[in-house]
C-alpha positions as CSV (number, residue, x, y, z in Angstrom):
1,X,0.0,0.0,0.0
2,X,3.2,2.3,-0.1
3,X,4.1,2.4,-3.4
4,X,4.1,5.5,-5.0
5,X,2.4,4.3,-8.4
6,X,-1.4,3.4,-7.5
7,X,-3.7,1.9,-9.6
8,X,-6.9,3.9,-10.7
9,X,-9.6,3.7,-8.2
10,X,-12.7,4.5,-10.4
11,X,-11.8,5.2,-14.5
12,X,-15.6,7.2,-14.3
13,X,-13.3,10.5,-12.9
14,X,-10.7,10.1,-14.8
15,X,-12.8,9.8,-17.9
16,X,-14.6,12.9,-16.9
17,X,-11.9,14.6,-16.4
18,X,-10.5,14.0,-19.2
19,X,-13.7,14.7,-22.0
20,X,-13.5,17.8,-20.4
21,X,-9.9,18.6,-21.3
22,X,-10.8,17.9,-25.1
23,X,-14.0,19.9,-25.3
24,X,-11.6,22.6,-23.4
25,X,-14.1,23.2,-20.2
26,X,-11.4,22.3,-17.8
27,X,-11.5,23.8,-14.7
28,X,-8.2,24.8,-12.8
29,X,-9.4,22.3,-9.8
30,X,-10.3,20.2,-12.3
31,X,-7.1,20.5,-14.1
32,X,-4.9,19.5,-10.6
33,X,-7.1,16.4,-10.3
34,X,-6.3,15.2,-13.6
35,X,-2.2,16.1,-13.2
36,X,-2.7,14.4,-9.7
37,X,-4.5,11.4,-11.3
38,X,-1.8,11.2,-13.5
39,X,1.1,11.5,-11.5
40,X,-0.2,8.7,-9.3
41,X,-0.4,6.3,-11.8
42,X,0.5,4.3,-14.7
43,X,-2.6,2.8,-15.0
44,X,-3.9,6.3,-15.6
45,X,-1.5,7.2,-17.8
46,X,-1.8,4.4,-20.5
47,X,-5.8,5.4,-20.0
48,X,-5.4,8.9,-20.7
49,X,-3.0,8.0,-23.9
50,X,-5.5,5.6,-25.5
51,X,-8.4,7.5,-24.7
52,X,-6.6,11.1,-26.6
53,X,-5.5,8.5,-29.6
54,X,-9.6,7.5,-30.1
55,X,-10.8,11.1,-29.4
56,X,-8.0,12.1,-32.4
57,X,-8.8,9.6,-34.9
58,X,-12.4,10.5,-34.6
59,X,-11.9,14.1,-35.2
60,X,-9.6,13.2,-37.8
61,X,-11.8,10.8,-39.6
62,X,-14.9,13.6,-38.9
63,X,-12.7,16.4,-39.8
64,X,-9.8,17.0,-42.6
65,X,-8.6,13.6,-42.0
66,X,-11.9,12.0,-43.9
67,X,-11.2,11.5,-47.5
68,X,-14.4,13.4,-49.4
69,X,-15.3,13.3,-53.6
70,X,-16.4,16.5,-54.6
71,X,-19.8,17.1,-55.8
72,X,-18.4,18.1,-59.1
73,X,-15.0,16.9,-60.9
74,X,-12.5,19.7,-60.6
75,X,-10.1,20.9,-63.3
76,X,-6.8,20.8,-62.4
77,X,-4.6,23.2,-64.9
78,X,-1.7,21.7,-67.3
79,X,1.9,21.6,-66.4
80,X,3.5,25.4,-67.5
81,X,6.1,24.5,-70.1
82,X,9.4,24.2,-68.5
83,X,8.1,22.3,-65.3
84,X,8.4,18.5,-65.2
85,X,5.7,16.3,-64.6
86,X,6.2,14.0,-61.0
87,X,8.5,10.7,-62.0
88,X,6.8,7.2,-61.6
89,X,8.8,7.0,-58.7
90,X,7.3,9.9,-56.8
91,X,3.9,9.0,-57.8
92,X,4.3,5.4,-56.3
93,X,6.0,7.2,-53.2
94,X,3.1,9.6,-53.0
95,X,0.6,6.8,-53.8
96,X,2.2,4.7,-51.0
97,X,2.1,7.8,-48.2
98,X,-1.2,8.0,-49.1
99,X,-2.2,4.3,-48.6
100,X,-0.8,4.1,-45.1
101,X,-2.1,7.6,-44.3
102,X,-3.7,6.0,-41.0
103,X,-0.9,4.7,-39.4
104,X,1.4,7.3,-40.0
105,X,-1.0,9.4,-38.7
106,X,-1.3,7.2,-35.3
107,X,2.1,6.8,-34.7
108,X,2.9,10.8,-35.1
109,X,-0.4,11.2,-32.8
110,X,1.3,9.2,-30.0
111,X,4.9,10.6,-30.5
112,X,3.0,13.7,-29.7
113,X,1.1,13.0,-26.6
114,X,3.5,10.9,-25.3
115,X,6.1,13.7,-25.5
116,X,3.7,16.0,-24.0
117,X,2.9,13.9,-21.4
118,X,7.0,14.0,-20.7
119,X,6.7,17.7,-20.5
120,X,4.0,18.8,-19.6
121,X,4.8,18.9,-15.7
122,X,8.3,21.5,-16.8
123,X,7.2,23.8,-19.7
124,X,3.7,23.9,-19.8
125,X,2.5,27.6,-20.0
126,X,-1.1,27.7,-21.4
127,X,-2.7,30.7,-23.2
128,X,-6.0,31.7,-23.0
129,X,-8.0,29.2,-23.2
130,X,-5.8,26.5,-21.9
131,X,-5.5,24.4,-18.7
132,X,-4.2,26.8,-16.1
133,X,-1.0,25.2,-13.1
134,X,-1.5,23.7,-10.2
135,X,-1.8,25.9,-7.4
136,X,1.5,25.0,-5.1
137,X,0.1,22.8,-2.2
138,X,-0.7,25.3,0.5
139,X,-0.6,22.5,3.2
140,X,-1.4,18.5,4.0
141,X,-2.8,15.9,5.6
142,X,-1.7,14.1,9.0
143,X,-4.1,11.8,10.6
144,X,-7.6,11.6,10.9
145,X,-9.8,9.4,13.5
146,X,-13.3,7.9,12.1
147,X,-13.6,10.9,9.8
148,X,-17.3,11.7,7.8
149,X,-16.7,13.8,4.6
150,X,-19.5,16.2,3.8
151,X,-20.2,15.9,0.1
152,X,-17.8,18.1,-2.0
153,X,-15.1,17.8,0.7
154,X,-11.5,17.6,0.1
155,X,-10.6,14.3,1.8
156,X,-7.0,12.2,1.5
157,X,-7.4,9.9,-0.8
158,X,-8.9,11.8,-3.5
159,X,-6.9,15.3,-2.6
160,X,-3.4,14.0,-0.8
161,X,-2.2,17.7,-1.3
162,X,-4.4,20.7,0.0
163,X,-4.1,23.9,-2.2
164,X,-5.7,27.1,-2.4
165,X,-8.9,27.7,-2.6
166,X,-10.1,24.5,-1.5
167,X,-12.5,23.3,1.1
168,X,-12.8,20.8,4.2
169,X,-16.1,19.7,5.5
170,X,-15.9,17.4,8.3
171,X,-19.8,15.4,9.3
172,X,-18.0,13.9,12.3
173,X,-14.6,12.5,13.3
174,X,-11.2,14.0,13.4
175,X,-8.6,15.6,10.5
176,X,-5.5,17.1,11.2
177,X,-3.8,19.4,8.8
178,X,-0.4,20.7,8.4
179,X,1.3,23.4,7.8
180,X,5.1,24.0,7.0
181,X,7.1,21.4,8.9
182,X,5.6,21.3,12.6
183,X,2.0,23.7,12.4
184,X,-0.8,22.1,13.2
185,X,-4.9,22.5,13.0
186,X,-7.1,19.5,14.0
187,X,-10.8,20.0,13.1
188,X,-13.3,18.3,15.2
189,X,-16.5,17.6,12.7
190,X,-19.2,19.0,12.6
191,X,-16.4,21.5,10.6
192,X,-15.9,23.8,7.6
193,X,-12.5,25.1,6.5
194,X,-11.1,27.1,3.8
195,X,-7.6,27.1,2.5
196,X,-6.9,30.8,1.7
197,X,-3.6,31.0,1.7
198,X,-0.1,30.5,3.3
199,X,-0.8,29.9,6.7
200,X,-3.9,31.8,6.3
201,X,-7.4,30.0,6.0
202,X,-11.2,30.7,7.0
203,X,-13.1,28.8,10.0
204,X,-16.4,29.0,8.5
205,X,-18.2,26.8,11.9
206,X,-16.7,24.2,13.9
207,X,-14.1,23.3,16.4
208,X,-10.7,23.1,16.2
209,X,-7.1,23.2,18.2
210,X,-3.9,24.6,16.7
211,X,-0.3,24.6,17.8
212,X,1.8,26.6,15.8
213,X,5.8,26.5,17.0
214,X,7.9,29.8,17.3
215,X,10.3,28.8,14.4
216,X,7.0,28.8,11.7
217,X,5.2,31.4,10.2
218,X,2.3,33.0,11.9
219,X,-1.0,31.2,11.3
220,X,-3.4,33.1,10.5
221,X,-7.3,32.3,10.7
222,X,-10.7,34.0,9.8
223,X,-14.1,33.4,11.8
224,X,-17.0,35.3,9.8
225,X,-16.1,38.5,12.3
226,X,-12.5,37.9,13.7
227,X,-9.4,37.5,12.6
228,X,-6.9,35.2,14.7
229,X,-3.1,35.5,14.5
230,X,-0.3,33.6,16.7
231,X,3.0,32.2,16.5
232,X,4.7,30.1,19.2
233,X,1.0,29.2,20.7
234,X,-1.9,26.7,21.3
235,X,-5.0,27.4,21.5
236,X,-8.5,26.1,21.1
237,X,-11.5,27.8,18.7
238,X,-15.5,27.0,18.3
239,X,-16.9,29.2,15.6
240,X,-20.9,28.7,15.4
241,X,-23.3,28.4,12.8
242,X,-24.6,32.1,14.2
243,X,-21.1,33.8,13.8
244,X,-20.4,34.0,17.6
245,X,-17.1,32.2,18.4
246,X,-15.0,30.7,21.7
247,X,-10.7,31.2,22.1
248,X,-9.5,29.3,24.5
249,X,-5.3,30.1,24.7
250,X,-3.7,28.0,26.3
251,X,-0.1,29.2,25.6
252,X,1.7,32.0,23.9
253,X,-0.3,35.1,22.9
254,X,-3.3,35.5,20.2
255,X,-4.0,38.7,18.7
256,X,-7.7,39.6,17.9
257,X,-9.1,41.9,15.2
258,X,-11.6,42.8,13.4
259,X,-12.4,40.8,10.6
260,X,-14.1,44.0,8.6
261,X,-13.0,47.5,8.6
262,X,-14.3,50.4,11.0
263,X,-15.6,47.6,13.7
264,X,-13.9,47.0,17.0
265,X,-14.7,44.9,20.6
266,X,-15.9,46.2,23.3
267,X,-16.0,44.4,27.1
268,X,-19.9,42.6,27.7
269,X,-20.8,44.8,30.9
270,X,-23.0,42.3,32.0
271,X,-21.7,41.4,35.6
272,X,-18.1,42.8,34.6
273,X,-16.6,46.5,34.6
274,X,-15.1,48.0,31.7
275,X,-11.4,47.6,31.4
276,X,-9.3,50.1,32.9
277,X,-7.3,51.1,29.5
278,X,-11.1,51.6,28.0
279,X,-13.5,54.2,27.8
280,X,-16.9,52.9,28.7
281,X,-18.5,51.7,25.3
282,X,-14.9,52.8,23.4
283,X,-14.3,49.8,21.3
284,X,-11.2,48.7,21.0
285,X,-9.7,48.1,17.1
286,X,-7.6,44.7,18.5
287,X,-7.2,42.4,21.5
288,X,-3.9,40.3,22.9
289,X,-5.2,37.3,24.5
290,X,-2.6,36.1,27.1
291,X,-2.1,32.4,28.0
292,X,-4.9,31.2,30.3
293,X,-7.3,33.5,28.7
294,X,-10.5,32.4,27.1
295,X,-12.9,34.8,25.4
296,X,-16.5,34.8,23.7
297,X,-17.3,37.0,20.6
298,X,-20.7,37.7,19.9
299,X,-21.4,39.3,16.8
300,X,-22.8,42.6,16.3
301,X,-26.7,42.8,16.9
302,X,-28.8,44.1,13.8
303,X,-29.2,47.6,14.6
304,X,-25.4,47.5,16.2
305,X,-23.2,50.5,16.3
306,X,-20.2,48.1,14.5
307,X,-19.1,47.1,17.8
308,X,-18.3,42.9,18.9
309,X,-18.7,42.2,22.3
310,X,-16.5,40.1,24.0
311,X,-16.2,38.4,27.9
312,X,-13.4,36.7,29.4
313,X,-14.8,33.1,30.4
314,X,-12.8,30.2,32.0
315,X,-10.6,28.2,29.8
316,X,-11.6,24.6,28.9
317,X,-8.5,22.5,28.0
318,X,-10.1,19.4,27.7
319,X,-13.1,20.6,25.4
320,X,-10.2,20.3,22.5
321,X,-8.0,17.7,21.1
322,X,-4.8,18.3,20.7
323,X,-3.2,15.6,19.1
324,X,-4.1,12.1,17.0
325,X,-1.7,9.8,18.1
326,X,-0.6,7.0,16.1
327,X,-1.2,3.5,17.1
328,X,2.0,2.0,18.0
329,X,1.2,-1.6,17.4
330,X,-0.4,-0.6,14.0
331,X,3.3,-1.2,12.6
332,X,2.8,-5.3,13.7
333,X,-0.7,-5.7,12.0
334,X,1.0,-7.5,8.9
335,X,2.9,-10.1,11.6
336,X,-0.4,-10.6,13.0
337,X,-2.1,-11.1,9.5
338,X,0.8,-13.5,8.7
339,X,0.4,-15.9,11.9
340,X,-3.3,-15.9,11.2
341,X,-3.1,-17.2,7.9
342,X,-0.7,-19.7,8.7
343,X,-3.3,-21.3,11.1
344,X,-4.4,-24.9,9.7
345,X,-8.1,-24.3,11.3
346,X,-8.6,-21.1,9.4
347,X,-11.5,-20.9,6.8
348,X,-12.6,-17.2,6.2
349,X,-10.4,-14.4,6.9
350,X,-11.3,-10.6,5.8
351,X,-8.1,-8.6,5.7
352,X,-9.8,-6.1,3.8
353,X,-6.5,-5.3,1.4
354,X,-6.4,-4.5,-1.9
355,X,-6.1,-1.7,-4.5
356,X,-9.9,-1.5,-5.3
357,X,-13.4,-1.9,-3.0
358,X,-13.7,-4.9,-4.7
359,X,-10.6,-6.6,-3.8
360,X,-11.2,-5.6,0.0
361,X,-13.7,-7.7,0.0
362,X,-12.5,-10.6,-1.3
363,X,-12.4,-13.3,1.2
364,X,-8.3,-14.6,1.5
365,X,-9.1,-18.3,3.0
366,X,-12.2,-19.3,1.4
367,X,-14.5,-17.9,-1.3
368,X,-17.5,-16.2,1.0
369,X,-16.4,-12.9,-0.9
370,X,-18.7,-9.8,0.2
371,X,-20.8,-7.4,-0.6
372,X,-22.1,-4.0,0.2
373,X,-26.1,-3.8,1.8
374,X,-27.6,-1.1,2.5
375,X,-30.2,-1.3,6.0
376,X,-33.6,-1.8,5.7
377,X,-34.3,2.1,6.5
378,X,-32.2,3.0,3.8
379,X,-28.5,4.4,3.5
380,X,-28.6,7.7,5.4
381,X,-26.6,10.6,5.6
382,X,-23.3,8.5,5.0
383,X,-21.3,6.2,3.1
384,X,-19.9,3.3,4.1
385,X,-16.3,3.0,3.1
386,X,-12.4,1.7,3.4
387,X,-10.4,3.9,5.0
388,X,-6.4,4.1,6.3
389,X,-6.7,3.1,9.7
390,X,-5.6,2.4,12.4
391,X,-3.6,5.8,12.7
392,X,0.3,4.9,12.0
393,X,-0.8,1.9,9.8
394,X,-0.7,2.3,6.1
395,X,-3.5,-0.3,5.3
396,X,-7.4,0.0,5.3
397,X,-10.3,-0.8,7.3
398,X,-13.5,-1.3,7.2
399,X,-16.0,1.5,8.4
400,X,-19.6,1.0,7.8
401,X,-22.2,3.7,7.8
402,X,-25.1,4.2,10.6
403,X,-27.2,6.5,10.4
404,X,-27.2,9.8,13.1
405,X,-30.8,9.3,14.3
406,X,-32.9,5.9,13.3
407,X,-29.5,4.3,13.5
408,X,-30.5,0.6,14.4
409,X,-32.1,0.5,10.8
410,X,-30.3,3.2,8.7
411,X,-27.0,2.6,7.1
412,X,-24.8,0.5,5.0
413,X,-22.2,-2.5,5.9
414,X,-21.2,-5.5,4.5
415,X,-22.4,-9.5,3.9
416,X,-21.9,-12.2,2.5
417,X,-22.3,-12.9,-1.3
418,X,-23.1,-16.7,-0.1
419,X,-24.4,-18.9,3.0
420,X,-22.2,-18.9,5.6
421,X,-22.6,-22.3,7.2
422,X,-20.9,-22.1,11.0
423,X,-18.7,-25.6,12.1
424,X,-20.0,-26.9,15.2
425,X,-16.5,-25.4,16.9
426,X,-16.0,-22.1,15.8
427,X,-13.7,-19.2,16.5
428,X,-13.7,-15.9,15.7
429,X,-10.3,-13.0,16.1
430,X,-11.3,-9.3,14.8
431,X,-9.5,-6.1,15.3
432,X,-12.2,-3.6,15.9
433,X,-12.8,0.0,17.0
434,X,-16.4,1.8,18.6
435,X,-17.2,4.8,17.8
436,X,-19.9,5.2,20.2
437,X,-23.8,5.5,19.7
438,X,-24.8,9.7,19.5
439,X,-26.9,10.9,22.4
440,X,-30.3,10.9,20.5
441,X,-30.5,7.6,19.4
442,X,-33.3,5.4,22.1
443,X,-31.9,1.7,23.0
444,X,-29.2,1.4,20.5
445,X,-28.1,-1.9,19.1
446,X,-24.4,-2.9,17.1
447,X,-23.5,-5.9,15.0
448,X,-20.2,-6.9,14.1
449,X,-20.9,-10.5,13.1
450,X,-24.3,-12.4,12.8
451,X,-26.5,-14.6,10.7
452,X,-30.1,-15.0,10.8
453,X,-32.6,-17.8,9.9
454,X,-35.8,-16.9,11.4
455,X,-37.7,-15.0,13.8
456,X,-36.1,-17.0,16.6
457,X,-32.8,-18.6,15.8
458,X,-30.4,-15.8,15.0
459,X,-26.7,-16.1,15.6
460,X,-25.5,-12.8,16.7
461,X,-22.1,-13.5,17.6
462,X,-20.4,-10.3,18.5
463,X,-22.5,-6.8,19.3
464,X,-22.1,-3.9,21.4
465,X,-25.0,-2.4,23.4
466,X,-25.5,0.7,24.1
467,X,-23.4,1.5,26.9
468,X,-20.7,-0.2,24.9
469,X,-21.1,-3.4,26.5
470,X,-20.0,-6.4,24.6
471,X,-22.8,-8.7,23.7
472,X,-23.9,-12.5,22.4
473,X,-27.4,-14.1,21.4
474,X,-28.2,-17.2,20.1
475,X,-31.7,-17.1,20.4
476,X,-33.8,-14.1,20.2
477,X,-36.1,-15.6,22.8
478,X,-33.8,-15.4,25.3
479,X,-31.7,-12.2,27.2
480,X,-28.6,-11.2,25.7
481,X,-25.7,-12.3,27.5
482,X,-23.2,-9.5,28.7
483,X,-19.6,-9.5,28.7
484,X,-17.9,-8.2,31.7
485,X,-16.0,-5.7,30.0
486,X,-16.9,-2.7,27.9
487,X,-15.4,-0.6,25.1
488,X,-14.0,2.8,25.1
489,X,-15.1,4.8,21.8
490,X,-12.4,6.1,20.1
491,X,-10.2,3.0,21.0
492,X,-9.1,-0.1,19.2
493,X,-9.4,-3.7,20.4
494,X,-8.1,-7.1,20.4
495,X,-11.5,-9.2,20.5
496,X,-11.6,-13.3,20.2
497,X,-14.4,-15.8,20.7
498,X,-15.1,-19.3,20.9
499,X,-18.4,-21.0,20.5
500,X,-19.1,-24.5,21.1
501,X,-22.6,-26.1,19.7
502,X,-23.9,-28.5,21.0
503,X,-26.6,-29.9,18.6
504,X,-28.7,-32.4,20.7
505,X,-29.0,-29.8,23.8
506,X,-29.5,-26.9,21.2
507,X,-27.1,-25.0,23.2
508,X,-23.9,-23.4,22.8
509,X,-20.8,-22.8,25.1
510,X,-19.2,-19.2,24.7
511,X,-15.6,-17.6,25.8
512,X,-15.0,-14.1,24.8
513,X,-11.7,-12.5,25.1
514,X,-10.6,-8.7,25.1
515,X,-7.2,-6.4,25.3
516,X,-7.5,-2.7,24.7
517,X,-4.6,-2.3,22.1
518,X,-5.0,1.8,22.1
519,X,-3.2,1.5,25.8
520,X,-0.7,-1.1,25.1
521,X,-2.5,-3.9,27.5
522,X,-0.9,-6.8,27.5
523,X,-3.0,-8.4,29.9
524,X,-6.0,-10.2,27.6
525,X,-9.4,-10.2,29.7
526,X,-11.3,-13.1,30.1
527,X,-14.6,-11.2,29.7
528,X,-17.2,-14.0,28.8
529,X,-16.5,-17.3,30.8
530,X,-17.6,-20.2,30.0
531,X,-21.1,-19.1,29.8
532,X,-23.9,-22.0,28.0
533,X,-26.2,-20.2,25.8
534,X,-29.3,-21.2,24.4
535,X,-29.5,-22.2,20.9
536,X,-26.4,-22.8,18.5
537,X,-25.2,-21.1,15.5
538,X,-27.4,-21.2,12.4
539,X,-26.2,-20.9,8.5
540,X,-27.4,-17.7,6.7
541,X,-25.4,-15.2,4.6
542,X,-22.7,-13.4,7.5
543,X,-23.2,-9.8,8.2
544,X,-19.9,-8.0,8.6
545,X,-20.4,-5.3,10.4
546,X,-24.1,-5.4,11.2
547,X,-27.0,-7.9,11.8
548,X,-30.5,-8.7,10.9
549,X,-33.8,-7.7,12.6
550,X,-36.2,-10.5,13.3
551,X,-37.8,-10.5,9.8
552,X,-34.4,-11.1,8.7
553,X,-34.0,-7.1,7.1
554,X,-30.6,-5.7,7.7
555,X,-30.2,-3.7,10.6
556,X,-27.9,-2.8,13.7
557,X,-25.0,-1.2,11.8
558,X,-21.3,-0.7,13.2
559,X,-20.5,2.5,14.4
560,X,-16.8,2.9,13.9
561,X,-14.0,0.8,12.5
562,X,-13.8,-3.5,11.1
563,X,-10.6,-5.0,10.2
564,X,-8.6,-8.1,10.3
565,X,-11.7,-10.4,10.5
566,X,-10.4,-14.5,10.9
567,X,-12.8,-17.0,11.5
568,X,-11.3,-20.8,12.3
569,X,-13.4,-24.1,12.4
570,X,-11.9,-24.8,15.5
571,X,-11.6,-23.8,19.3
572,X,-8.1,-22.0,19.9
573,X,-6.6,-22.0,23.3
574,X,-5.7,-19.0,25.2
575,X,-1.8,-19.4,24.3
576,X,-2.9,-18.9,20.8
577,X,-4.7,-15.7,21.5
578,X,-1.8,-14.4,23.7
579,X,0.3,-15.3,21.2
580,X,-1.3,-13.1,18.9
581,X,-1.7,-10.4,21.2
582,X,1.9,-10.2,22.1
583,X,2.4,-10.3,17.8
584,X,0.2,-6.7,17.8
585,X,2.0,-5.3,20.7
586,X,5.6,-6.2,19.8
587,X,6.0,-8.7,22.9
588,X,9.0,-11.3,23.2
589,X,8.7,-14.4,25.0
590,X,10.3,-13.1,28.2
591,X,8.3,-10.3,28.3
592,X,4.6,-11.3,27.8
593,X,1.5,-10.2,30.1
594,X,0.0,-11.6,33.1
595,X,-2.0,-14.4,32.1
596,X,-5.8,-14.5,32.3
597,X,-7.5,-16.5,35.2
């Protein structure tokens, strides 16, 4: 996944992009996609070559390259005297060039777009008319946590530089952005921001934290009514929909100003005096905001007098996130891939790797490949999609959607192409991360793996309720049964279970296992012990990543992250799992974990 040549992910931009160079409507965004595209990849380039040699011969076969008889014959006038006639060598020469008019013409065509392919990167300088630079990347992207693009958004792996001009609209989830070497913004979504320039962009609403280091330029940012300028800072903005806006400085100095000329701030004298450098109601044309400070700007009222109030409030560190760690045992995920395959007992495992959707889903042991569904309610606000994660890994995940309101029925995740018929010992590993359920949604309900045969016997191996407690059914008649241990939102887990049916009792044993990778435990938690439930796995397609309702309709989505999914025909022993653990968190013999009891 780290090579620099990448194949094409969809040919439908590229081809867009492209008809639009030849009818000459080529946008200068448009224009950096399609340099970008090409850069990127060979694939794309071979594309863009063929598709320029068919969109030539056309024009030259509609065009003056389209041999026409004239209406009427057309008198040519004699040789002058003195002038010789052609030779018969000439006119078989002549006659010759003329027969093999086509392929001359091709291989010219080529010579010529392949050269200008070579080129065009160096001494391209277009007229009018023609397809304006680049813009020189303005900044780029670090890492991001369970991110939502709004539609329209620059996002990383359709824009990996950010230029001028363009926009980031953050849903939900966390981007971080970068400037020069070490300056920093993270934008907590719900979030809009605008690249305006070196160090200099707009905040149209959201929050966001930046650290900027004394050796870098000043950052510069724009709320629809302030301006914000620091250098050797941190500090923590919310810009509303309504304009008002929150700084919370935490280090270093910010200086304030009015976004528009002639307006200035003025102190709230609600509850508070006037300061003793100001003239009661004398607005003031900037403010320096000392570390420790926290202000609130409210914007002018209708009928104002240009003036922005502002009152000192109490600073609220932990309302902002200031960094994204990486995951340090993201770097041992392909070790752990590789022990799992190696495993005799393994029959399905779900990776998700590849260079296109469609390979992600390809199952690497057997052939239950996947497919997208969308929930019985409909797909919602959200796309479900592959994304690089875990943060530090260069690999992808699996992040289905759910929807922000009517989420145990809205949404999209993934199944089974195929029955998926359960050995009577089963085990199942998975690397997994919760995102949490949002506030309004009423007795919220997760899948990560299930199958469903009727009204009664469903198989919902692996779920999360909605305090993030880990849960198993095996038949809807009866309670759910609760693992002892819960899950964090944000964080990523370790997560193996065993199930063993027992078909003449029409019950199955269960074991459940947990380590909280996002801390580095080494210690794997017996969280489900031995516990007999009622009613065994049954075969239907597999929902990855969500679950079936009890007419069999998909429902009960995954909020957050899926990956490494293995699934054995066989029981594993602790030592396996430990052994596995101790493979993600880079643990040697000596120095492995207490042991679970």
């Amino acid at each position: 996944m780290g090579d620099s040549e990448k194949p094409v992910e969809s040919f439908d931009q590229l081809g867009r992009l492209i008809s639009l160079l030849c009818e000459g409507e080529l946008s200068a965004e448009e224009s950096a996609q399609l340099q970008q595209l090409l850069k990127r990849s060979a694939q794309a380039r071979r594309y863009f070559l063929e598709y320029m040699q068919l969109h030539a011969e056309l024009h030259w076969a509609a065009g003056m390259g389209r041999e026409e008889k004239p209406a009427a014959p057309v008198l040519g006038p004699e040789c002058p005297l003195g002038v010789p006639l052609p030779t018969p060598a000439g006119v078989r020469i002549r006659k010759a060039i003329w027969q093999w008019r086509w392929v001359l013409a091709a291989v010219g065509l080529l010579a010529v777009i392949s050269l200008g392919i070579v080129l065009v990167g160096a001494i391209w300088k277009p007229g009018p008319g023609g397809l304006p630079p680049s813009p020189a990347p303005l900044a780029r992207w670090g890492q991001t946590s369970l991110p939502q693009w709004a539609p329209g958004s620059a996002k990383p792996d359709s824009t990996p530089e950010l230029s001028q001009g363009q926009t980031i609209e953050l849903q939900s989830g966390y981007a971080e952005i970068l400037f020069s070497q070490h300056t920093r913004v993270i934008l907590e979504g719900p979030a809009r921001f605008h690249l305006l320039g070196p160090h200099t962009a707009e905040v149209r609403f959201g929050r966001l934290s930046v650290y900027a280091p004394p050796e870098e330029p000043k950052l510069s940012l724009q709320t629809p009514w302030v301006v914000l300028e620091g250098a050797n800072t941190q500090f923590g903005l919310l810009v509303e929909q309504t304009g008002a806006a929150e700084i919370h400085l935490f280090s270093g100095q910010v200086e304030l100003r009015a976004r528009e000329e002639g307006f200035g701030f003025v102190l709230r004298s609600e509850g508070k005096p006037d300061r003793p450098d100001q003239a009661p109601g004398q607005p003031q044309q900037g403010v320096l905001l000392e570390a420790g400070q926290a202000v609130r700007i409210f914007p002018p009222p209708e009928k104002a007098t240009k003036q922005i109030e502002w009152v000192e409030i109490f600073p609220d560190l932990p309302g902002f996130v200031y960094r994204l760690p990486g995951e340090a045992w993201a770097a041992r995920i392909a070790q752990f891939r590789a022990a799992v395959a190696n495993h005799p007992a393994l029959i399905h495992h779900y990776p998700f790797e590849g260079a296109s959707a469609e390979e992600r889903r390809q199952d690497r042991r057997g052939g239950l490949h996947l497919v997208e569904v969308v929930m019985s309610g409909g797909r919602g606000e959200t796309q479900a999609r592959f994304i690089l994660a875990p943060a530090g890994a260069d690999q992808w995940a699996f992040h289905p959607a759910r929807g922000l309101y009517a989420g145990n029925r809205i949404g999209a995740a993934l199944q089974t192409e195929a029955l998926f018929q359960p050995p009577q010992n089963l085990t199942i590993e998975v690397l997994v991360n919760f995102a949490g359920f949002p506030p309004q949604q009423k007795t919220p309900i997760a899948c990560l793996l299930a199958t469903r045969a009727d009204a009664r016997w469903a198989s919902f191996f692996l779920a999360v309720g909605g305090e993030g407690q880990l849960l198993h059914l095996m038949d809807a008649d009866q309670p759910w049964q609760e693992a002892e241990g819960t899950l964090t939102p944000g964080e990523w887990y370790y997560l193996a279970s065993t199930f063993q049916a027992d078909p003449k009792k029409q019950t199955t044993l269960v074991n459940t296992y947990l380590a909280n990778l996002t801390r580095g435990e080494n210690t794997l938690q017996w969280v489900v012990k031995n516990q007999k439930l009622v009613g065994i796995p049954v075969s239907s397609p597999l929902g990855i990543g969500k679950g079936f309702d009890e007419q069999g309709r998909h429902a009960y989505p995954w909020p957050g992250l899926i990956d490494e999914i293995a699934i054995y025909s066989a029981v594993l022993d602790r030592q396996t799992f430990r052994e596995h653990l101790n493979l993600l968190l880079g643990k040697s013999e000596t120095d492995r974990g207490s042991h679970p009891k």
